[in-house]
Biopython code that builds the backbone (N, CA, C, O; Angstrom):
import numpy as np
from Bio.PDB.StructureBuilder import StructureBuilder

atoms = [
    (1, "UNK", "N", (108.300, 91.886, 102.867)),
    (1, "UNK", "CA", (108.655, 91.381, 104.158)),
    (1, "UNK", "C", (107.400, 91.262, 105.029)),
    (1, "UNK", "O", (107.198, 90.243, 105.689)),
    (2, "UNK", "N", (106.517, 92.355, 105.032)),
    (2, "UNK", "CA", (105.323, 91.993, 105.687)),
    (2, "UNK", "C", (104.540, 91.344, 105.218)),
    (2, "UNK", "O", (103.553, 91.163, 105.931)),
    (3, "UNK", "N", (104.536, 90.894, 104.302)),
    (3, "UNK", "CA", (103.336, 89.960, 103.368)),
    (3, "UNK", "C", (103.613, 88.398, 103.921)),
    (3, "UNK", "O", (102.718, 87.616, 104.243)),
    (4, "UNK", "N", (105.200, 88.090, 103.961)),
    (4, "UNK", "CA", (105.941, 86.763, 104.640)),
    (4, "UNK", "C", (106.046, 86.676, 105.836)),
    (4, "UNK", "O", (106.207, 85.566, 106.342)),
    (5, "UNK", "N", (105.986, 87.792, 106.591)),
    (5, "UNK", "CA", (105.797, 87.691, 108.202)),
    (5, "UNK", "C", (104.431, 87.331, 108.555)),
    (5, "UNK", "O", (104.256, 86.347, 109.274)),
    (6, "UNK", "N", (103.703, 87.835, 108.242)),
    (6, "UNK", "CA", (101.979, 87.501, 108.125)),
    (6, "UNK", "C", (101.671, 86.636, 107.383)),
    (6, "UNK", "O", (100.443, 86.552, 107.342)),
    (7, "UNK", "N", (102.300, 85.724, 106.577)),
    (7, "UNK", "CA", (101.674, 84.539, 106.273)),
    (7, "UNK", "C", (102.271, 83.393, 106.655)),
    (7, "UNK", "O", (102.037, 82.307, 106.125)),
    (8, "UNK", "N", (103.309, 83.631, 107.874)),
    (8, "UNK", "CA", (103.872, 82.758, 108.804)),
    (8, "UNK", "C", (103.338, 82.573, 110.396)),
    (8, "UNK", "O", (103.724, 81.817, 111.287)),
    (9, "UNK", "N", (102.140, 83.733, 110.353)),
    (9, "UNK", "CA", (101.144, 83.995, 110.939)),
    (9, "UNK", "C", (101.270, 84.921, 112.383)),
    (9, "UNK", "O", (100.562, 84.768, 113.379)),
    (10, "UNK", "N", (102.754, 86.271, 112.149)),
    (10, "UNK", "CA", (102.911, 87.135, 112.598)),
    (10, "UNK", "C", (101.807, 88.310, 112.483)),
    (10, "UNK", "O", (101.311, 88.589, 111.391)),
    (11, "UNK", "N", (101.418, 89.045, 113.780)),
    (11, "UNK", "CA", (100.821, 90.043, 113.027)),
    (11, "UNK", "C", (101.842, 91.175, 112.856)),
    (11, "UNK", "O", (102.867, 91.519, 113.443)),
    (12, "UNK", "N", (101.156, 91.595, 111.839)),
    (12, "UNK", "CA", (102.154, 92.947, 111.114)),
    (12, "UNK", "C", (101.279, 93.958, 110.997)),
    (12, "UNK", "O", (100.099, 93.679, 110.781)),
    (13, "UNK", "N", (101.680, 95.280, 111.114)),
    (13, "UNK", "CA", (101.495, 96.674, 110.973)),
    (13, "UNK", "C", (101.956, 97.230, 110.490)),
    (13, "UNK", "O", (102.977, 97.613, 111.061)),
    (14, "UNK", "N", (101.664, 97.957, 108.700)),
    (14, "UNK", "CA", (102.909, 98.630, 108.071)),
    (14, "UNK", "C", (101.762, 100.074, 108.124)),
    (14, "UNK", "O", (100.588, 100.349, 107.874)),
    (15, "UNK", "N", (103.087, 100.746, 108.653)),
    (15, "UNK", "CA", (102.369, 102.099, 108.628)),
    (15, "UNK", "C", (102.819, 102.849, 107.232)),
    (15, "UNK", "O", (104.013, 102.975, 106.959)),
    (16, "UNK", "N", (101.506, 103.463, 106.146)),
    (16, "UNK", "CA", (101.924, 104.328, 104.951)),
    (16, "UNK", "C", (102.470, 105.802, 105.203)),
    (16, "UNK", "O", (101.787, 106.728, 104.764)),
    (17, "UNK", "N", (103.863, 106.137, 105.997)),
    (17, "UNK", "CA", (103.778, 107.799, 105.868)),
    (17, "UNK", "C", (104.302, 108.569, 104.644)),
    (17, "UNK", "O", (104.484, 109.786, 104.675)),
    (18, "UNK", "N", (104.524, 107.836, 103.612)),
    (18, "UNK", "CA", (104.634, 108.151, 102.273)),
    (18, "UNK", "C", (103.709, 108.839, 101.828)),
    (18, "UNK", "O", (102.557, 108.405, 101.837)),
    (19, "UNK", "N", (104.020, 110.061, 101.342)),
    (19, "UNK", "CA", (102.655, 110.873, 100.639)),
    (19, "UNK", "C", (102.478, 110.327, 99.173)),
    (19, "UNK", "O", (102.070, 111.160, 98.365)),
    (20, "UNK", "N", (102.677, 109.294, 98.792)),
    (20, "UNK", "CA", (102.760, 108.874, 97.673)),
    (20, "UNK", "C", (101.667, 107.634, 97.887)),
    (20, "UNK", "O", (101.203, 107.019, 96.927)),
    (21, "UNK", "N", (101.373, 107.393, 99.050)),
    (21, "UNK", "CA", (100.713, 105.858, 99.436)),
    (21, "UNK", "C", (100.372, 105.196, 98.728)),
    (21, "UNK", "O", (99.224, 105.126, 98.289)),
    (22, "UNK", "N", (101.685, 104.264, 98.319)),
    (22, "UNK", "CA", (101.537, 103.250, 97.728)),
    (22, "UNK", "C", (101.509, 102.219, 98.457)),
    (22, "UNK", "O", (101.487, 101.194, 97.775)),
    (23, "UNK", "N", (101.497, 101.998, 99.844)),
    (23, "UNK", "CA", (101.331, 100.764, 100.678)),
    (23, "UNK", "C", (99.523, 101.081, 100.799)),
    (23, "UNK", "O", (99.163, 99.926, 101.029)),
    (24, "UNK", "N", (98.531, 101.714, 100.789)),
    (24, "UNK", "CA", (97.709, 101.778, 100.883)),
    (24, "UNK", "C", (97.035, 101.461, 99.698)),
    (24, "UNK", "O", (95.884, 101.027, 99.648)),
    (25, "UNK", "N", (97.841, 101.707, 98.652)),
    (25, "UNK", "CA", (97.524, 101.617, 97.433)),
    (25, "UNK", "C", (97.123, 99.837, 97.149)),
    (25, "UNK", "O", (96.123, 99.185, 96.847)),
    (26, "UNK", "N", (98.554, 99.581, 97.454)),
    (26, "UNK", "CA", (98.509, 97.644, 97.400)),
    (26, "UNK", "C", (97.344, 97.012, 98.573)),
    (26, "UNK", "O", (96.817, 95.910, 98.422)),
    (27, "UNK", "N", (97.075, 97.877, 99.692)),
    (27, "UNK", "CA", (96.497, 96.786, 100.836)),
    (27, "UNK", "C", (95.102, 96.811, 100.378)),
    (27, "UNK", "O", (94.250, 96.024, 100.791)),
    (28, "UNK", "N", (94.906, 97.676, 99.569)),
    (28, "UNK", "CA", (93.158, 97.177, 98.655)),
    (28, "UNK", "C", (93.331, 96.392, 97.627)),
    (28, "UNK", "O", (92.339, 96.373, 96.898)),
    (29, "UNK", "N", (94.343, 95.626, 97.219)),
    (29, "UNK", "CA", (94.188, 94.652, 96.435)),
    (29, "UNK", "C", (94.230, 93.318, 96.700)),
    (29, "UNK", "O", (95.150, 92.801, 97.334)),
    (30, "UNK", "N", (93.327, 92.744, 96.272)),
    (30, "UNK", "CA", (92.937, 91.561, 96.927)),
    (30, "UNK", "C", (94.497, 90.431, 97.092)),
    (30, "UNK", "O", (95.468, 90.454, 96.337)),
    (31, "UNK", "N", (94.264, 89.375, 98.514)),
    (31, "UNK", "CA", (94.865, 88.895, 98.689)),
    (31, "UNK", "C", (95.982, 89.605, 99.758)),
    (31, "UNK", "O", (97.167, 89.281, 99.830)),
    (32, "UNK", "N", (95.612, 90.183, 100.205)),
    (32, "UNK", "CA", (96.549, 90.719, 101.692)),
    (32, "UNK", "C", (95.873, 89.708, 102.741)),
    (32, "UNK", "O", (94.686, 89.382, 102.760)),
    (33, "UNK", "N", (96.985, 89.246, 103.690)),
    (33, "UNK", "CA", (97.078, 88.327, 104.587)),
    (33, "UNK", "C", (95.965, 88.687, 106.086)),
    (33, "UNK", "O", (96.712, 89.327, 106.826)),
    (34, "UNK", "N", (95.277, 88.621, 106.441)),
    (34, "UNK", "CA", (94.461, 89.099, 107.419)),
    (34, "UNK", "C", (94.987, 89.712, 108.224)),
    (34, "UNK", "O", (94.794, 90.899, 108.487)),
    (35, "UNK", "N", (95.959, 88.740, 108.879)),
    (35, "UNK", "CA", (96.927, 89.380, 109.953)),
    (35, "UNK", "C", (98.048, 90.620, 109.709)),
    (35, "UNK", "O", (99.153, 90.747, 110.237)),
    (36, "UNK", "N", (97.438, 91.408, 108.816)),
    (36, "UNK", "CA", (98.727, 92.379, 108.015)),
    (36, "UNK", "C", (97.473, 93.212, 108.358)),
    (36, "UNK", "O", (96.293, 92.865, 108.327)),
    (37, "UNK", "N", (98.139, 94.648, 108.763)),
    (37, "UNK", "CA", (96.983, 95.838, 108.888)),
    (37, "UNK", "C", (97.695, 96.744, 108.337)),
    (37, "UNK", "O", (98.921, 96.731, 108.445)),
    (38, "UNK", "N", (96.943, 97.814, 107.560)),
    (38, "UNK", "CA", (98.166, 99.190, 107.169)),
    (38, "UNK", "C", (97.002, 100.351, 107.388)),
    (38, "UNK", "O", (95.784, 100.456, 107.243)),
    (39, "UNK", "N", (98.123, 101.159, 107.824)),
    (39, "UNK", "CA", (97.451, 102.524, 108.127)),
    (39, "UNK", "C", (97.914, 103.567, 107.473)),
    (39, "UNK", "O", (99.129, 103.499, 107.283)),
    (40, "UNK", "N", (97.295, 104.696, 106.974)),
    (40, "UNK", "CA", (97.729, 105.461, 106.245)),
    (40, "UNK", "C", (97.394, 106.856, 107.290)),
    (40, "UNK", "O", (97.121, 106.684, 108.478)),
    (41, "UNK", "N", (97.456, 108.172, 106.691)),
    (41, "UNK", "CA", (97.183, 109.461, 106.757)),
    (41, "UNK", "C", (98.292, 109.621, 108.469)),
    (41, "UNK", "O", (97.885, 109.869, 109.604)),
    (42, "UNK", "N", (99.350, 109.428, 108.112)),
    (42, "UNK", "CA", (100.484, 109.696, 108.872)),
    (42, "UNK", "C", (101.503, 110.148, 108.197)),
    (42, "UNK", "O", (102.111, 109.887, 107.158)),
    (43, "UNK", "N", (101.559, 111.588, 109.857)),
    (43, "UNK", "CA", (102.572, 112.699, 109.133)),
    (43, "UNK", "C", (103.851, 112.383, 110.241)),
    (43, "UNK", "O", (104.274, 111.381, 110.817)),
    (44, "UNK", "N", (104.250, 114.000, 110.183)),
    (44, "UNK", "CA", (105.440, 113.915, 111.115)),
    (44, "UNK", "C", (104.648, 114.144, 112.736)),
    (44, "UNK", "O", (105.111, 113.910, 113.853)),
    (45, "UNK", "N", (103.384, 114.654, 112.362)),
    (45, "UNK", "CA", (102.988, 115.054, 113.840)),
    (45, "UNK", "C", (102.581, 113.654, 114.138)),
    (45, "UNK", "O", (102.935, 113.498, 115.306)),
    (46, "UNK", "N", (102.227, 112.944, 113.871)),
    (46, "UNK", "CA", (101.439, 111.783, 114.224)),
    (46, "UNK", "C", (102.188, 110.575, 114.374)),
    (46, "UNK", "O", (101.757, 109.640, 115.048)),
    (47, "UNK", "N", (103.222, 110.547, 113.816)),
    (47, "UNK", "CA", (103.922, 109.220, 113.475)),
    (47, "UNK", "C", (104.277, 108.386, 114.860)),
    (47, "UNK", "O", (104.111, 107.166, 114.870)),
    (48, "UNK", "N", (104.825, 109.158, 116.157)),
    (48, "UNK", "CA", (105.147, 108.528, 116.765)),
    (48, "UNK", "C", (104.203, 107.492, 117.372)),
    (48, "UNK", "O", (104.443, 106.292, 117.507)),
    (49, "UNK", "N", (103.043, 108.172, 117.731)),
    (49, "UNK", "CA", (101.392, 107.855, 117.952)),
    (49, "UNK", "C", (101.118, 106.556, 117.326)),
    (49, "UNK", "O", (100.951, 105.497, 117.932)),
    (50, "UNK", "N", (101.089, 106.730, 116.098)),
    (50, "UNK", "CA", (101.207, 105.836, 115.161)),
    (50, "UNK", "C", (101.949, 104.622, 115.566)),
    (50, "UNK", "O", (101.347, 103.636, 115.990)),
    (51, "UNK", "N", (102.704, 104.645, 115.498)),
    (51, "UNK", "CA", (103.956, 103.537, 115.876)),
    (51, "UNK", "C", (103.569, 102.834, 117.385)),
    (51, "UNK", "O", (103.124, 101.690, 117.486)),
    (52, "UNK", "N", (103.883, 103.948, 118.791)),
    (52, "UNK", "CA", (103.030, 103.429, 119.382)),
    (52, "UNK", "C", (101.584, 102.752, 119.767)),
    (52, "UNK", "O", (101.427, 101.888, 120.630)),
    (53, "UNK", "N", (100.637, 103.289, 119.004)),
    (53, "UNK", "CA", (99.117, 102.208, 118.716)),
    (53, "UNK", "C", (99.416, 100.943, 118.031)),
    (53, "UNK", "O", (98.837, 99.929, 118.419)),
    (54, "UNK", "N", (100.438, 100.871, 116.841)),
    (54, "UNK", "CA", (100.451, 100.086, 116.309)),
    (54, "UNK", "C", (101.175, 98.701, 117.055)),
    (54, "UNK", "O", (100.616, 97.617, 116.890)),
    (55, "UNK", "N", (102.364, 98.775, 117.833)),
    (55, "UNK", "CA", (102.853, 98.300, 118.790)),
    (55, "UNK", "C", (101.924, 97.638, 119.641)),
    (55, "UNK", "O", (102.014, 96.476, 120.037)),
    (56, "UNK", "N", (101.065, 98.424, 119.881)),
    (56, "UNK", "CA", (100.063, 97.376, 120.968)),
    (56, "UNK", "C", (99.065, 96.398, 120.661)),
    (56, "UNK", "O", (98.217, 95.755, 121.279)),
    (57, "UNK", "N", (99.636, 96.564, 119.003)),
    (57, "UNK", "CA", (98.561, 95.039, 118.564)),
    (57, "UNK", "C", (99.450, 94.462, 117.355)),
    (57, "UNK", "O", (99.008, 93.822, 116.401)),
    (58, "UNK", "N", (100.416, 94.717, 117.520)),
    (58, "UNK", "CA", (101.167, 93.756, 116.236)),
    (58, "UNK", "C", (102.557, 93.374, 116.770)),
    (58, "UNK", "O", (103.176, 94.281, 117.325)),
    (59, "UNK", "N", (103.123, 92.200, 116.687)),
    (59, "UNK", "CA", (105.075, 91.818, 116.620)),
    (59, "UNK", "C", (105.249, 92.831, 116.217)),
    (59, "UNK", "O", (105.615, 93.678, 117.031)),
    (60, "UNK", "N", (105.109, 93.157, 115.062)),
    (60, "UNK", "CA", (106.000, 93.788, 113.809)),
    (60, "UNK", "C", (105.401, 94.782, 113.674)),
    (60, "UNK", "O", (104.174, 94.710, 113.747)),
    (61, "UNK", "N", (106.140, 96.281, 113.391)),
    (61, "UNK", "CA", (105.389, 96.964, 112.590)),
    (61, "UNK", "C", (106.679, 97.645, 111.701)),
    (61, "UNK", "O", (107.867, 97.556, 112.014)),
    (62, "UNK", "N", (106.161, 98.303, 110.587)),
    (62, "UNK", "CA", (107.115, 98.008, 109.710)),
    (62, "UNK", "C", (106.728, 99.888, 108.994)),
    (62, "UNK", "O", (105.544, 100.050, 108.698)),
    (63, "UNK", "N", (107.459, 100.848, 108.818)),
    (63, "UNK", "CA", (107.121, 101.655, 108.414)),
    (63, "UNK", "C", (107.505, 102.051, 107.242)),
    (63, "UNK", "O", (108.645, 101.618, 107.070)),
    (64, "UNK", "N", (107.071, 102.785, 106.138)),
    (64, "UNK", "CA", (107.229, 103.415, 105.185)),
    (64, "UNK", "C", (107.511, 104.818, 104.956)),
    (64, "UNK", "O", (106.559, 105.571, 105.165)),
    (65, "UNK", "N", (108.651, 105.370, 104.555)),
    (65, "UNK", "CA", (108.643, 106.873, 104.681)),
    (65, "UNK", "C", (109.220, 107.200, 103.506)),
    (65, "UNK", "O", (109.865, 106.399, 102.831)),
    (66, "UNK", "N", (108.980, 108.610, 103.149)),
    (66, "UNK", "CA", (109.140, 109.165, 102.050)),
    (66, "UNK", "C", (110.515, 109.041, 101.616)),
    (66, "UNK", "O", (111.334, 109.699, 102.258)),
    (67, "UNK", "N", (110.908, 108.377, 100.719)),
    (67, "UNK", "CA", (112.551, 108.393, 100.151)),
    (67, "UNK", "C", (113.348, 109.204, 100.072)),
    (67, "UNK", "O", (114.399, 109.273, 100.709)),
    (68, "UNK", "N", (112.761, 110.240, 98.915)),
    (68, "UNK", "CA", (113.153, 111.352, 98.782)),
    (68, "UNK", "C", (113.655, 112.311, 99.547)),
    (68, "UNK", "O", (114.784, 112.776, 99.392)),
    (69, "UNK", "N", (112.879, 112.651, 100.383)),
    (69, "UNK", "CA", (112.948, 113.809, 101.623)),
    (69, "UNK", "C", (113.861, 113.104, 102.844)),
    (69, "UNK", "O", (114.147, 113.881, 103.755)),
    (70, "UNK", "N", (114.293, 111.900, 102.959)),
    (70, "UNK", "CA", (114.967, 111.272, 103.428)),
    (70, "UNK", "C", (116.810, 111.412, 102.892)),
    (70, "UNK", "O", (117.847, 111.618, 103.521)),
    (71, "UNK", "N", (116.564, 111.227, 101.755)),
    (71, "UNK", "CA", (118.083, 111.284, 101.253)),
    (71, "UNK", "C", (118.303, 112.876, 100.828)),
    (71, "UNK", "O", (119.391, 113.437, 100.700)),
    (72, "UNK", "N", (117.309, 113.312, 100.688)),
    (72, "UNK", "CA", (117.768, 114.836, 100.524)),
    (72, "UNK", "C", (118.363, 115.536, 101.843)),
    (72, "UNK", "O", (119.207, 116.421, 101.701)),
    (73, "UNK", "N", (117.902, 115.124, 103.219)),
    (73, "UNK", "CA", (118.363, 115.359, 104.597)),
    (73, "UNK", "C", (119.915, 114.845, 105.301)),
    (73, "UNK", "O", (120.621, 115.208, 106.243)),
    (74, "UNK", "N", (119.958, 113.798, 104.245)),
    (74, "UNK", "CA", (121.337, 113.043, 104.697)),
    (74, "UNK", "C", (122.585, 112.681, 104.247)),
    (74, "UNK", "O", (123.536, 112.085, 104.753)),
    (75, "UNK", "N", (122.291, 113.330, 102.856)),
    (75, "UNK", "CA", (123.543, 113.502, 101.852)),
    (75, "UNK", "C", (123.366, 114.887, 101.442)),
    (75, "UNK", "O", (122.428, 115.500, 100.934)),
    (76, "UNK", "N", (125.081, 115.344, 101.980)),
    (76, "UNK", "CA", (124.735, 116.831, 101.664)),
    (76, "UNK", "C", (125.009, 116.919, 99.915)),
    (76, "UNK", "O", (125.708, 116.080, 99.348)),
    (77, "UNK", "N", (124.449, 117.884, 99.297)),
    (77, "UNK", "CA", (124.277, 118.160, 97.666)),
    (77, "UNK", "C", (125.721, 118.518, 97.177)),
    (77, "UNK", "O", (126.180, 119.447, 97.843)),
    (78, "UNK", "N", (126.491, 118.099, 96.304)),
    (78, "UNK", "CA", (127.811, 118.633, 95.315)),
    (78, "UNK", "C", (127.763, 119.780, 94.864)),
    (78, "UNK", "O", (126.659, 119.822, 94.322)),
    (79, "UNK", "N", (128.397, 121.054, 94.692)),
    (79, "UNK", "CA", (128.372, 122.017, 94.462)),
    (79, "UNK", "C", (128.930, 121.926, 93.155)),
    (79, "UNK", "O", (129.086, 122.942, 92.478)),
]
sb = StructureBuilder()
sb.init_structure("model")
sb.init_model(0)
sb.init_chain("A")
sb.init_seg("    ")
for serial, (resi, resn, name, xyz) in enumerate(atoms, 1):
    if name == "N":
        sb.init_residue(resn, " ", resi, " ")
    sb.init_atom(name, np.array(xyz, "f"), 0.0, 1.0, " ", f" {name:<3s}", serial, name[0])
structure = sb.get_structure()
């Protein structure tokens, strides 16, 4: 989605808070859109920060968060 927003010539901001950073992983491979920025080394302390900086220079910003630790918080477990 950010790769097509930015080559419609949106700017985009995908923030990596995945400890897995694989959006950081892809934005060093060649052929990312100029107008696409990604930031990595965002936690829980930082994120909002994050989001707000990113806001002040992009339409879009688009975040990434850990899956896992996400659905483990929001579906309680079967006994």
């Amino acid at each position: 989605m950010a790769t097509v927003l930015a080559e419609r010539g949106a700017n985009v901001a995908v923030i990596d808070a995945d400890p897995n950073k694989n959006v950081i992983d892809w934005s060093r491979l060649p052929g990312k859109p100029a107008s696409l920025s990604v930031t990595g080394e965002v936690g829980e302390e930082n994120i909002v920060d994050a989001i707000e900086e990113a806001s002040s220079r992009a339409a879009f910003v688009i975040v990434d968060l850990e899956g896992a630790a996400n659905l483990q918080s929001r579906w309680p477990t079967s006994s």
